[in-house]
C-alpha positions, 0 to 999 in steps of 0.5 A: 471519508474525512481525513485530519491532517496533522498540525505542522508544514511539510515539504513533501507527501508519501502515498501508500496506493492499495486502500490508499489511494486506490480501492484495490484491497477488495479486489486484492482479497479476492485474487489471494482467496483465488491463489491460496485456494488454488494452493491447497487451502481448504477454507475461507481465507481470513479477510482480518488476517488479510487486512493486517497484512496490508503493505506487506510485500506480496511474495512475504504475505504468500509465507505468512499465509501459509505459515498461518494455515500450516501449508507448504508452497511455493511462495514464488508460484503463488506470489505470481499466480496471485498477481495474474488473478488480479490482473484479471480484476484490476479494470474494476479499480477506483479512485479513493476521492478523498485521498486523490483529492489531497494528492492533487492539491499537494502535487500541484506545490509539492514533491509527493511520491508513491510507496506500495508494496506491489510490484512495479508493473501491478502499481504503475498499471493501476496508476495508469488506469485510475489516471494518476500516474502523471502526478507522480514522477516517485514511484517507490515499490517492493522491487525496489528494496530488500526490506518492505513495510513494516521496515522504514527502507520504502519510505526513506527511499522515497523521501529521498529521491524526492529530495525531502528530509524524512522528518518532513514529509507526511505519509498516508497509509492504510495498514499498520505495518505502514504506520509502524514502516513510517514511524520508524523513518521518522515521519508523520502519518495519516490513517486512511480507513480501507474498509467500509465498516473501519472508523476514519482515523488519523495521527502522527508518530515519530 
């Protein structure tokens, strides 16, 4: 993986975590195939549909799944049993090398942050286990806001507890509802592929 980052100095760095920083988006995948099964879904779970959601908080993706399949849930009750199932998973998580590398070297000069739509003991369990909690003294998650990703709400927060202007950090993301979250704080963006058969890309908005 090669990430091209944008022209330009900036003053601080946001980091998406699931199929950012950490290969988690197929563990992810196979806890809300799990769930939503168990939920009443009576066919394969769309892996595309899945991906699109990347970001989104998890208590939403469970509406959107349902909505999509014409189901009716409990978003809570499947929010929560998706979380234990992949809890169950989360031992297997690995660093995504590129994007850690990237991380280390902006943290050892500059703020950097995490911005992820998980909730704060799923993030802070697999920052734990990968060993990159200790770069991070930022850790904004879904918990954390009323309006996760594709709202701006996540990523202003972290730039603001990191003491760094919007329009000068630099956010790494996955998904598109980050980008557009990310673009709509005003910030720059890298794209980061999060599955295997994706093209890298990158870019920056405004």
């Amino acid at each position: 993986m090669l990430l091209e980052l944008p022209p330009g100095e900036f003053a601080g760095y946001i980091f998406d975590l699931d199929g950012t920083l950490v290969d988690t988006m197929p563990l992810h995948f196979r806890a809300w195939a799990a769930a939503m099964r168990e939920a009443g879904l009576r066919e394969a779970l769309d892996e595309n549909l899945f991906y699109a959601l990347g970001g989104v908080p998890t208590r939403k993706v469970a509406e959107l799944f349902a909505a999509h399949y014409r189901l009716t849930i409990d978003p809570d009750a499947v929010f929560h049993r998706k979380e234990s199932l992949f809890l169950e998973l989360q031992a297997e998580v690995r660093v995504i090398e590129p994007v850690a590398a990237i991380a280390r070297r902006a943290a050892a000069a500059l703020p950097v942050a995490i911005a992820s739509g998980g909730p704060r003991p799923i993030v802070e369990r697999s920052l734990e286990i990968t060993g990159l909690a200790p770069l991070f003294p930022v850790v904004v998650t879904a918990d954390d806001v009323i309006h996760g990703k594709p709202s701006p709400d996540m990523f202003l927060l972290a730039a603001s507890r990191m003491g760094v202007a919007p329009a000068d950090c630099l956010v790494f993301e996955d998904a598109e509802p980050g980008i557009r979250a990310a673009e709509a704080a005003g910030m720059r963006w890298v794209r980061v592929p999060s599955r295997p058969a994706a093209p890298s890309a990158s870019g920056a908005g405004r």
